[in-house]
N, C-alpha and C positions, 0 to 999 in steps of 0.2 A: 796393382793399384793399392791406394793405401788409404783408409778412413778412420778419421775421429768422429764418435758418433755418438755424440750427447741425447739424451733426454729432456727436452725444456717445456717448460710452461708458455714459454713466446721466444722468436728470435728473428732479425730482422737485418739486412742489409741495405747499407745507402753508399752510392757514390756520388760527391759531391753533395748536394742539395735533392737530391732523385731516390727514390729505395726503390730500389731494382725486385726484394723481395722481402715477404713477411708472413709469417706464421704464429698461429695460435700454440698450440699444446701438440705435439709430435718430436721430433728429432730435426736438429741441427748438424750436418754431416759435410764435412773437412775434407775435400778429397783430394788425393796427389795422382799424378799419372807419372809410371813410371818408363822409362824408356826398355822397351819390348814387349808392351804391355799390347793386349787386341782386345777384340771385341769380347772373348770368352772373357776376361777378368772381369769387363764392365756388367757385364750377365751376372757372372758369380756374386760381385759384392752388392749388384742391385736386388738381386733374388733373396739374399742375406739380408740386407737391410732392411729391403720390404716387408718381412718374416718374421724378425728378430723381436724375442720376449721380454720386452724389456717393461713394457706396463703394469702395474699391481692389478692383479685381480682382485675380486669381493675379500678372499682371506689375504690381502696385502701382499702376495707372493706376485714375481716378476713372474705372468704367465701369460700377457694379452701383447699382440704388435700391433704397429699402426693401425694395420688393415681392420683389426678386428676394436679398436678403441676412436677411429677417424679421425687418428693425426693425420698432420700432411708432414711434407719435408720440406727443410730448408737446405739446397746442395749450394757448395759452396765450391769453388775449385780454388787450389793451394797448394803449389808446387813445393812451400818448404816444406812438407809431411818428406819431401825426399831427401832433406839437408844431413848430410852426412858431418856428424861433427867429431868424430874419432881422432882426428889429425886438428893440433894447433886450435883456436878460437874461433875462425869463423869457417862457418858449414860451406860443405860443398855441395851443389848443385849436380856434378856429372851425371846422375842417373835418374834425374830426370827426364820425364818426354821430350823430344821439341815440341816449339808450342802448337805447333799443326795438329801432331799426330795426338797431343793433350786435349787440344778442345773439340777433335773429332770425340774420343773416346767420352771425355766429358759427358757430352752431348748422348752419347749411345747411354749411358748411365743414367742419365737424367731420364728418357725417354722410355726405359729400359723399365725404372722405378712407376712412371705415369703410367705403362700398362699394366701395373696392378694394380689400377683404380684410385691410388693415393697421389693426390693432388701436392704437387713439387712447385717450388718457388725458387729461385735462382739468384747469385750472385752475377757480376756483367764478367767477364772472363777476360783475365788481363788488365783489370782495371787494379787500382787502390780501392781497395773496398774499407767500411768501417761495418763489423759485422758487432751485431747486440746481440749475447747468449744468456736468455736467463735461464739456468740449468737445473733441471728439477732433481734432487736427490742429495745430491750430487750421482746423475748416470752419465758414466763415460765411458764407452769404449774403444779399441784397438783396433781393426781390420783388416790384411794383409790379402789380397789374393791370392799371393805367391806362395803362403805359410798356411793355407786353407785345402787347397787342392792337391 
């Protein structure tokens, strides 16, 4: 599995006229599902996320995570984190999940993240989404499951 995982002040998804979700100050998180991916990767990167020090403590250092500053999260799922663009213009898809075994795992993640007590808000899955990131820092990072373990 693959994550982008910002840092924001607020972020928020709508589909069509509907926001499916919305968050104050925590992290805004991009996720791909990759094809072979199980339930261990959605463990891993939820455990990671949920953990992750990315808030300023009192001396302005990245040392506090959600858990400990009561962000929540906005997960988001986004199969192009898997576009492979090494060949010609436009990305390929191939290693991506299908969408079954995607929004199974999704889902294990999302739920995965909720019993750490941090309160998750969600994109609709499979939808066109228009997701709002106001990113505080600029903090963004990377995630790989597969490059973790």
């Amino acid at each position: 599995m693959r994550a982008v995982v910002q840092r924001v002040a607020r972020a928020k998804v709508t589909v069509g006229d509907r926001v499916t979700g919305e968050i104050g100050p925590g992290l805004a998180v991009l996720v791909g599902v990759e094809a072979g991916d199980t339930g261990e990767d959605a463990a891993y990167l939820a455990d990671k996320i949920a953990g992750l020090r990315v808030f300023e403590d009192t001396e302005g250092k990245l040392n506090l995570s959600a858990q400990e500053t009561g962000g929540a999260i906005l997960a988001v799922s986004n199969f192009t984190l898997l576009g492979d663009c090494r060949k010609g213009r436009r990305p390929s898809f191939t290693e991506a999940a299908a969408a079954g075994q995607a929004e199974q795992l999704f889902g294990e993640f999302v739920e995965r993240i909720r019993l750490t007590g941090l309160r998750v808000e969600t994109g609709a899955f499979r939808e066109h989404m228009q997701v709002e990131i106001h990113n505080d820092g600029p903090v963004t990072l990377l995630l790989d499951s597969r490059r973790c373990f």
